[in-house]
C-alpha positions in Angstrom: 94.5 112.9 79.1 95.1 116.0 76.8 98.5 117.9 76.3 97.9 120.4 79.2 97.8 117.5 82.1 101.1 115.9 80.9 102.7 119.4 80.3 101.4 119.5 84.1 102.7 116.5 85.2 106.1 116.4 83.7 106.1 119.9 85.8 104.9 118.3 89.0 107.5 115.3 88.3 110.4 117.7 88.1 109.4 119.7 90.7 109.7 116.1 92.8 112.8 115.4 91.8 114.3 118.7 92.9 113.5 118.0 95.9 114.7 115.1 96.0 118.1 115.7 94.6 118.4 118.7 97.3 118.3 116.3 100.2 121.5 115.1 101.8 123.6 112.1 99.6 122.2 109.2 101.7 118.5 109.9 101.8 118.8 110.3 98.1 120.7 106.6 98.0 117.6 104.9 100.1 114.9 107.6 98.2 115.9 106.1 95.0 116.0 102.6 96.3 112.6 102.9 97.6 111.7 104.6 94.6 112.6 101.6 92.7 111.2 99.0 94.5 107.5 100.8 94.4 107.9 101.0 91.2 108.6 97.2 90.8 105.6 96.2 93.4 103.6 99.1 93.9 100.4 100.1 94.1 98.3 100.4 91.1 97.4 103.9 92.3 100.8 105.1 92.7 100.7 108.2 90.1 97.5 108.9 91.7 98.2 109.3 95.0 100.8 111.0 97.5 102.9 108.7 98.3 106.2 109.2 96.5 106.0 112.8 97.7 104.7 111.9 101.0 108.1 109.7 101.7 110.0 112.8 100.6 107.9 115.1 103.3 109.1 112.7 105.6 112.7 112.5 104.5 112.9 116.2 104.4 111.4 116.3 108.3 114.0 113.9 109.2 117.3 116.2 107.5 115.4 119.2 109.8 115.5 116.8 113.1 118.9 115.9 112.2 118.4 112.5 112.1 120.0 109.9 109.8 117.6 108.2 107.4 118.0 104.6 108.6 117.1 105.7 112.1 113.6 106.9 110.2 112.9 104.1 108.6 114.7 101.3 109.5 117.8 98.9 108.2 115.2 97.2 105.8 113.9 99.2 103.2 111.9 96.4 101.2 110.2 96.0 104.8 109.8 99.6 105.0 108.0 99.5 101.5 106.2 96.9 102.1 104.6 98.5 105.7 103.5 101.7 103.5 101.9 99.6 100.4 100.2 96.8 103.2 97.2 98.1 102.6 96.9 99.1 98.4 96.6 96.7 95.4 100.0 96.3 93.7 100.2 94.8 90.6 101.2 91.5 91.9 97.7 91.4 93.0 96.2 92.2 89.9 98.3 89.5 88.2 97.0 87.1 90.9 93.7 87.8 90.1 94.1 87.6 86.4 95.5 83.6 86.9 92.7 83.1 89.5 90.3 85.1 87.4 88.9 86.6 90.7 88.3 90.7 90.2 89.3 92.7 93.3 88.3 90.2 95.8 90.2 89.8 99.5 91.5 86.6 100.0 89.4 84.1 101.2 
């Protein structure tokens, strides 16, 4: 990674939280909740892929239909996480496979 793709990124990154801070004050309260728990349990491909900005296309869909954000996502937002990441490899999973010493296999 040379200078020019973080000088990119940290550009990309703020661009991300602009938008994010110009949504209304309670999708930016369960944003940055969500935000925190992917980051705890997330995938492994999280900078790689849309998600984070994918949640706030979503978020920014729901302030034009006027709706609140717990009738978008529901009243559990670990639950909510969970049903987006179902289907990536967190790091809990890479963990489990380091005690197991298994690489990238399904369970059995």
């Amino acid at each position: 990674m040379g200078i020019q793709d973080i000088i990119e990124g940290k550009k990309q990154w703020r661009a991300h939280v602009a938008r994010v801070k110009a949504l209304p004050p309670d999708y930016q309260i369960v944003y940055k909740e969500i935000q925190r728990y992917i980051f705890k349990v997330g995938p492994v491909d999280l900078l790689d892929g849309p998600l984070l900005s994918g949640i706030v296309d979503f978020f920014e869909e729901g302030v034009a239909a006027d709706r609140g954000v717990l009738e978008l996502i529901g009243d559990d937002v670990a639950a909510f996480c969970d049903d987006l990441i179902k289907d990536s490899r967190t790091y809990a999973d890479v963990y489990q496979e380091s005690i197991t010493g298994e690489s990238g296999k399904a369970g059995k």
